[in-house]
N, C-alpha and C positions, 0 to 999 in steps of 0.2 A: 269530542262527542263520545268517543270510546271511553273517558274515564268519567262521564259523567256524573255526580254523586248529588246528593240534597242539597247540601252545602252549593254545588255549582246551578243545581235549580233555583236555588233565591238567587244565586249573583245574577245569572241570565232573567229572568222577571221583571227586574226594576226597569235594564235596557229595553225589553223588548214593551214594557211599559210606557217608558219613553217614546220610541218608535212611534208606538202605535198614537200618541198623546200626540208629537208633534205631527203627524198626518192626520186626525182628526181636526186637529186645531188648522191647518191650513188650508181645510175644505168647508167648517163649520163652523165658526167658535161660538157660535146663540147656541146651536146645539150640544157644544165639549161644554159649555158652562151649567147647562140644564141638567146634565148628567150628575156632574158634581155637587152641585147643588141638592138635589133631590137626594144623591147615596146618602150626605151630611144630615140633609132630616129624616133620614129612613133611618139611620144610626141614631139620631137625637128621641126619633118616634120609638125604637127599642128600647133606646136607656130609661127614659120616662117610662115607657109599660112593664118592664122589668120592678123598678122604683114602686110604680103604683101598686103591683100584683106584691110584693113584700111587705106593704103597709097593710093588702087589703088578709093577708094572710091571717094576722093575729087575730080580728076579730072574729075570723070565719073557724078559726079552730079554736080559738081558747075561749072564745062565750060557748054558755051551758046551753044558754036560749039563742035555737039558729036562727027566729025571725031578729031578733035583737043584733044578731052576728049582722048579718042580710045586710041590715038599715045600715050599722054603725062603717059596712066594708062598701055600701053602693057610691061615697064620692070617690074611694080609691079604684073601685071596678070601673066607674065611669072616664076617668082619665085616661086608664089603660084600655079603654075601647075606643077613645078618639085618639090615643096615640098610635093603637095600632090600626086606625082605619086612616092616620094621616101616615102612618110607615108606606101601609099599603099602596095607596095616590103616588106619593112619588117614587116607588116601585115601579107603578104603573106607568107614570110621566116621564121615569128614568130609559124605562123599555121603549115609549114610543120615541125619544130623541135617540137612543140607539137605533132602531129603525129606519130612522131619517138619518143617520151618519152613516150604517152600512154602507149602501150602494155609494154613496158618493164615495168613501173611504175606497173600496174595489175599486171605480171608475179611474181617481187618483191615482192609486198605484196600475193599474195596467195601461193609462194613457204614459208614465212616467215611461215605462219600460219599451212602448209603442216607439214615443218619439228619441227616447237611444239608442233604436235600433236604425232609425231614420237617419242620425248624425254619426254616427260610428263613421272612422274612413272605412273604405271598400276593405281595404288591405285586412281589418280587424277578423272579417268575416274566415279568411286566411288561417287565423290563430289558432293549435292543436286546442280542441275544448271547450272552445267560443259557444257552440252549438248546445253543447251539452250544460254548462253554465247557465245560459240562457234558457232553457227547461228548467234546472232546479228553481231557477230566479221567479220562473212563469209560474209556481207552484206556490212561493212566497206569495207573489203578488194574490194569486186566487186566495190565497187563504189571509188577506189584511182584513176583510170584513170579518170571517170566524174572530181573529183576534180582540177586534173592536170589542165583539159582543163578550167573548170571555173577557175582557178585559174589565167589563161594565162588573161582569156577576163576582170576578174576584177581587173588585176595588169594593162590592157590596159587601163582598163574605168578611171582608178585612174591617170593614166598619160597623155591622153584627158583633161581631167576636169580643172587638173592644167592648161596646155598649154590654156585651155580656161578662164577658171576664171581669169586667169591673164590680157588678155585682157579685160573681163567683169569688174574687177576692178579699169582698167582704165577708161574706158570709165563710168562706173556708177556705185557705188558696192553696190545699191538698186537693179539693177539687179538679183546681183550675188545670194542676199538674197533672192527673191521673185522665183528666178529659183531653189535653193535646198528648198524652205519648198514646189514647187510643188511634189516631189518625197518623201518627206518625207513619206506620206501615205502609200505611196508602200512599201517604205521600212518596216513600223510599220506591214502590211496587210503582206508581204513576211515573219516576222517571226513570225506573229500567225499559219501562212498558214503552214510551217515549222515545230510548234512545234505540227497543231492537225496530221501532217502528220507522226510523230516520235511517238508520241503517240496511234496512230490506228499501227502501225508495232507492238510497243513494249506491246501490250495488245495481238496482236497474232503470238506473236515470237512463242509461244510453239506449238500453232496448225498447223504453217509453218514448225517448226522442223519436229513436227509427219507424218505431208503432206509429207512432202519429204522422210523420211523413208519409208515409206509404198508406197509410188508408186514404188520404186523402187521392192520390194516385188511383186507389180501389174505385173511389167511390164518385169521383167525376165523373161529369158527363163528356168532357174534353178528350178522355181515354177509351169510353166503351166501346167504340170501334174496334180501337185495333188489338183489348183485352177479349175480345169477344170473336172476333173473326180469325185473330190467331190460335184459339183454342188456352188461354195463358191463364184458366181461371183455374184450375187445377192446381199449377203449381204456384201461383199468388196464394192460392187460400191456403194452402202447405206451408209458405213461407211466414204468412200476418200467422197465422197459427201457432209457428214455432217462437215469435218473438211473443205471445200470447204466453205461450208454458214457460219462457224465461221468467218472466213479471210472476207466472200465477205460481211458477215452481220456490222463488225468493220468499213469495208471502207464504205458503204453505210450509215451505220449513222452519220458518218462527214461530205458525202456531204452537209447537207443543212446548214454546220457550215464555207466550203470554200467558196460557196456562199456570204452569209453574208459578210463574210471577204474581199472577193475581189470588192463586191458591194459599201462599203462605201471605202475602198482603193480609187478607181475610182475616187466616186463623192467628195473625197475630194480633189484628184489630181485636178481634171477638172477644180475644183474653182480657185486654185492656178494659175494652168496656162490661165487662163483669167486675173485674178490678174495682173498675165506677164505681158502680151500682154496691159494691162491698164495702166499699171505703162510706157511703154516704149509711147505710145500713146502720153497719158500725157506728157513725157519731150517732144515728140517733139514739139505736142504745145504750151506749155507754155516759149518755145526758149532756154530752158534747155540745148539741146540737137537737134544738128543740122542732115539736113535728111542722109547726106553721112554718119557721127556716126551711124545715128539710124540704117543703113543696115549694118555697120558692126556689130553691137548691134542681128542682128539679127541674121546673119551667128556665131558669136560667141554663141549667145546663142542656134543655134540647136546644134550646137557642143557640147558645153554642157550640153547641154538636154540630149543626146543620150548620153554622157559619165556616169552624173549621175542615167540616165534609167536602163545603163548596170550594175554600181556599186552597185545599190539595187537590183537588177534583181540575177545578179551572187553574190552579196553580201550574198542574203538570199539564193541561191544554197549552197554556201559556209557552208552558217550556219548549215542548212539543213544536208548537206551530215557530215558536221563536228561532228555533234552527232553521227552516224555514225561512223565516225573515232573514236570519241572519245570510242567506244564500243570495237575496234578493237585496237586499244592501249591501253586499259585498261586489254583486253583479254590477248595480247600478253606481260604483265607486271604480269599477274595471273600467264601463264602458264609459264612463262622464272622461278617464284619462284618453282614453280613442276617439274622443270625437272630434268633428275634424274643427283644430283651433290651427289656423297660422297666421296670417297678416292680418292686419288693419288694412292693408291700402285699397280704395277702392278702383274697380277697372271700367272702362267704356270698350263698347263695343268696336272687335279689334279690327285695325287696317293694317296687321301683321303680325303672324305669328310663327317665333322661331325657336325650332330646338336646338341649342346648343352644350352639343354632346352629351343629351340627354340616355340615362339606360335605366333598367328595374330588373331587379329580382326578387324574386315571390321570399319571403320567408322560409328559413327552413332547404331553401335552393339552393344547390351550389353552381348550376350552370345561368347566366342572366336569362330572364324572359324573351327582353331589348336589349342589344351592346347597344355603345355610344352611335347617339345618332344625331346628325347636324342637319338641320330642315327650317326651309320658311315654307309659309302659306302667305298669298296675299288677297286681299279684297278684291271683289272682282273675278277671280278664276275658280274652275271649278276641277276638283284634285281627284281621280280615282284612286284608290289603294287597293291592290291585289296583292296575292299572295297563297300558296299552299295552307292548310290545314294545319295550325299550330305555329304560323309563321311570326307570330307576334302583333299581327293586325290590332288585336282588339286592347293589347297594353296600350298600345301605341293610340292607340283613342282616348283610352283614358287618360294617357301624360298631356296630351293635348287638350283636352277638355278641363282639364283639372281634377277630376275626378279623384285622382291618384294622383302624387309627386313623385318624380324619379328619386330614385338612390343615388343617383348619381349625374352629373349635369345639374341644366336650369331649362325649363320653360317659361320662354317670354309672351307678353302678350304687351304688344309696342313699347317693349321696353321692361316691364312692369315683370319681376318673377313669378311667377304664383306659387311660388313656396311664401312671400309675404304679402299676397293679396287675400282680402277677404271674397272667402270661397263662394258664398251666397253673390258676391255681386258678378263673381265667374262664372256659376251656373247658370244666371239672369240674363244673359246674352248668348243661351247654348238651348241649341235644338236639334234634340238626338232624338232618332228612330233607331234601337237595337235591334240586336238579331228576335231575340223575345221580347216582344211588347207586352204589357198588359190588359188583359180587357177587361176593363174596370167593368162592375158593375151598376154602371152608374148611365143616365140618361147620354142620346147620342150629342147633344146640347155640352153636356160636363163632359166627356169622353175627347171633345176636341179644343176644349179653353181650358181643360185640367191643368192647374198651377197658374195661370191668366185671368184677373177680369174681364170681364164682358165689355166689348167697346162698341157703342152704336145698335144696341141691340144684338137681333141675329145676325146683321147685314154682311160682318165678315166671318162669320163662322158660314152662313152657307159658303163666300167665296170659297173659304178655305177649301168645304168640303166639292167645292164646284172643280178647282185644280187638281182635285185627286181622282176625279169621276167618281165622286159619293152623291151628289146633291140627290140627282134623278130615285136611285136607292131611299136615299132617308125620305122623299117628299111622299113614299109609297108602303112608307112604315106604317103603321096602325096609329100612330100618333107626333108622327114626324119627328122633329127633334126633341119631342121630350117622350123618345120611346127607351123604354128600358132596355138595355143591353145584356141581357142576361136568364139565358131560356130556364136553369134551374130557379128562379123565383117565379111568384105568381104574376102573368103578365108580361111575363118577358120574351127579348122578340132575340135570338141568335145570328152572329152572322159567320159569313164562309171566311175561312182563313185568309185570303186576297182582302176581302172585305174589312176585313181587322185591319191589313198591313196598310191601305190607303189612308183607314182610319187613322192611324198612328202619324203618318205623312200630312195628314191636313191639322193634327193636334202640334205637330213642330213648325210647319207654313205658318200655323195661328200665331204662333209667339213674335214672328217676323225678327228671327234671331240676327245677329252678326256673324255667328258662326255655326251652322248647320250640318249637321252628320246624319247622313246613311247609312248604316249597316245591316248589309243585304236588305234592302227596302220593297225588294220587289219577289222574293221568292219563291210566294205563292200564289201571285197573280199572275192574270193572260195576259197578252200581246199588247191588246188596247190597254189595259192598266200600264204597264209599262212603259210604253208609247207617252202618255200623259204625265206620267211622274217625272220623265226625264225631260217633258218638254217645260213643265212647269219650273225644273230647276233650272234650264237655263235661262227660263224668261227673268227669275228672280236673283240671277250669279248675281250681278254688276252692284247690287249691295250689300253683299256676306261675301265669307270666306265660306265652300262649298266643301267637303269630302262627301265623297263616296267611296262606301265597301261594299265589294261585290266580286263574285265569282263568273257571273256572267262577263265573258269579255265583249262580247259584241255591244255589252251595253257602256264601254265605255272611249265606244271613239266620242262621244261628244262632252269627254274632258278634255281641259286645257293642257293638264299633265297628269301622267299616269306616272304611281311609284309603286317599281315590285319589291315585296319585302320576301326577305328567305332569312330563315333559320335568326330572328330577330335584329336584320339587318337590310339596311335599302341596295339592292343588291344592284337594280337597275332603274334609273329614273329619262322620260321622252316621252314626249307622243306618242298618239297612237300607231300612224303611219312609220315613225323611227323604231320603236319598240319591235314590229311585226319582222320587219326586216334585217333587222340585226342578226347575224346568222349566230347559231350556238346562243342565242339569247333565253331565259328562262321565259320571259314572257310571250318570244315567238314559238316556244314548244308547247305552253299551254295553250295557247291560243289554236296552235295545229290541232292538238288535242279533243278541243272543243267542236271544229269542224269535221273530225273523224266522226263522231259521235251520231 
């Protein structure tokens, strides 16, 4: 980007031509054809009206008698007003199937980048720069539709130019020479202008990332409690402010460098095109070049004046945005290597599942997240998982679920590795409630069969929501299960944090998984939530494999076996009643702990 020169703005145009060509073509192609088409007679409409205005020339200046001039030049006038009222048409016809390519061309490109960010493994998110990549990428994709359309106006300017220069070539091709080195400058100034513009973004990509993070944090309604009640808006507005003057302080020190740039652009242009205008002067009087020539000399050369205007103009848009692109297919060439491909084999819902000598470490780590761990689960019981803060609980969910593959060991699921199962038919048997659920914004209906068809109607979505103590809640909503969830839209109905967390619990019930996970499931709920969640899961053990994470101990004498994990290891595994008792036990000291309290 730093050495980029004229020379490297034509290389990059054709590609990012390309680009742009195969992504219109794979969302439109009656549309990519229509474009084409139309630029071809909006060029064929120029060269004929150019053609005709040369013929109609002679008689308009060289008869004595202008009515005789008039008559003998009206079938050449005529031509050149239906060619250029047919250039015009599919100019027109050109813009409106650009139009229609736009949005869908944008929609393409950021569904493209949506659903990579969907298939990435976990681990990817991990990667120094992931984040930051992913913004410049998001910045390509915004700007695929800008492209489309420069793309239209400079495949037009490119087919103008010909249809003109050809006539400039006839008539004098010292013209043709002295009318492209006027635009030259421009073009040389479009891609300095270009590259200090690419370069002020890409010095504060990461403060735009963080900018955008954080306001969202601002600007929720999820947060203005405890932004507001802590007094924290003072030093948040100080902070979004300061990443404010990074961004505004990049761009304001290159103004006085586009300046510059565009000032000697100009006065070199300006020279050139006097040049023009002297060179054409010249033939006429020196009898080179007679006056009827010299005015279609001069209809041909605005004509291509403005086509070569357009081609450097949209040429350095091109280039410009192309970097750009180039971020965003680079992105989408990173993340297509990380998503998550391993097996073919497909798995059934498991009646055992065992770590053997399974471990993980994060990237970048040198200490393991997990050492080796060697663990079944079986169908039928239900497994709590405790553990301190950072203990490794939540690796250790992921090696199990699939989610993540260890670095080291294998996870079976009756046998089956899932380092070569395919991962979709892993997940398809898993009902996970995390510590952070989502609340979609989406009816309470979608909110609990999210990823699930609809089976039998509502009949088992109320169940679901009847086991979590939601039913009585939703049938009191303003429009029961097809109430909105979601108080910042219009219409939308909020619920309490408990009330989210049930939700989540009767959206993994619905799937009636094989293997069901908890973590922290009950955080923010009361007693009788509580009460119900646990009662429900054991009504349902005897056909899943059960975990539960949670801090709560009292809430796990009614697992079958409790495993304490410490410092990424099972440090103690028993009952609830053996656990308690174990003297110098980690789990009897927590559990003391909790009874202090």
């Amino acid at each position: 980007m730093q050495g980029a020169t004229l020379w490297e703005m034509a290389r990059r145009i054709p590609g990012a031509l390309g680009q742009t060509f195969r992504l219109a073509w794979s969302v439109d192609r009656r549309m990519v054809v229509t474009v084409l088409v139309c630029q071809l007679l909006s060029g064929i409409g120029t060269a004929v009206m150019l053609t005709a205005v040369a013929r109609a020339m002679g008689p308009l200046f060289g008869s004595v008698d202008a009515r005789a001039g008039l008559h003998e030049a009206r079938p050449a006038l005529i031509v050149a007003a239906v060619a250029l009222a047919a250039g015009a048409l599919s100019w027109i016809l050109a813009d409106w199937a650009t139009r229609r390519l736009n949005p869908q061309v944008a929609s393409a490109a950021d569904l493209t980048m949506v659903d990579l960010h969907m298939k990435v493994e976990l681990s990817t998110y991990d990667q120094e720069g992931f984040t930051d990549r992913s913004q410049a990428a998001e910045i390509g994709a915004l700007r695929a539709a800008d492209i489309a359309e420069d793309a239209k106006t400079l495949t037009n300017g490119f087919v103008q130019l010909v249809s003109a220069a050809s006539v400039l070539t006839v008539l004098h091709p010292l013209l043709l020479v002295v009318l492209m080195l006027s635009v030259v400058p421009r073009g040389l100034g479009g891609v300095i202008a270009a590259r200090i513009d690419y370069r002020v973004f890409d010095a504060s990509v990461s403060a735009r990332n963080v900018r955008g993070m954080m306001r969202w944090y601002l600007t929720t309604p999820t947060l203005a409690d405890e932004l507001r009640a802590n007094t924290m808006r003072p030093y948040l507005h100080f902070w979004y402010r300061t990443m404010c003057d990074r961004i505004e302080g990049k761009a304001l020190a290159a103004a006085p460098q586009y300046l510059r740039v565009n000032l000697a652009a100009a006065a070199l242009s300006g020279v050139f095109i006097v040049g023009m205008w002297a060179s054409l002067a010249g033939l006429v009087l020196s009898g080179q070049m007679g006056l009827a020539i010299a005015g279609t000399a001069i209809v041909a050369s605005q004509t291509a004046g403005r086509a070569l205007n357009s081609i450097v103009r949209y040429g350095a848009a091109m280039f410009h945005h192309g970097l750009y692109l180039d971020d965003y297919h680079q992105f989408l060439a990173q993340a297509r290597e990380t998503t998550t491909r391993r097996g073919s084999v497909t798995v059934r819902a498991p009646a055992e599942i065992r770590l053997d000598e399974a471990s993980f470490t994060y990237p970048k780590k040198t200490a393991p997240a997990l050492h080796p761990v060697s663990l079944t689960l079986r169908r039928g019981e239900v497994v709590a998982l405790v553990g301190e803060n950072g203990a490794g609980k939540s690796t250790l969910v992921r090696l199990l679920t699939g989610l993540t593959v260890p670095t080291g060991g294998r996870v079976l699921w009756d046998g089956t590795d899932l380092a070569a199962a395919d991962a979709e038919s892993v997940w398809g048997h898993i009902g996970l409630v995390p510590q952070t659920n989502g609340h979609w914004p989406l009816a309470v209906r979608e909110n609990i069969t999210l990823g699930q068809p609809r089976r039998h109607g509502d009949e088992l979505v109320w169940e679901a929501a009847e086991r979590v103590g939601m039913s009585e809640a939703v049938a009191e909503f303003p429009d029961g299960m097809d109430t909105l969830l979601a108080r910042s839209l219009w219409g939308g109905h909020e619920l309490s944090g408990g009330q989210w967390q049930r939700l989540a619990c009767a959206r993994a019930l619905y799937r009636r998984p094989g293997f069901l996970i908890l973590d922290e499931p009950t955080s923010e709920m009361d007693a009788r939530g509580e009460h119900q969640i646990f009662n429900a899961l054991r009504e349902m053990a005897p056909g899943r494999i059960t975990l539960v994470v949670t801090h709560r101990l009292e809430n796990v004498r009614m697992a079958d076996r409790i495993l304490v994990l410490d410092k990424g290891r099972i440090r103690e595994e028993g009952s609830f009643d053996q656990l308690v008792r174990a003297e110098g036990g980690l789990f009897s000291e927590l559990y003391a702990l909790s009874q202090d309290r």
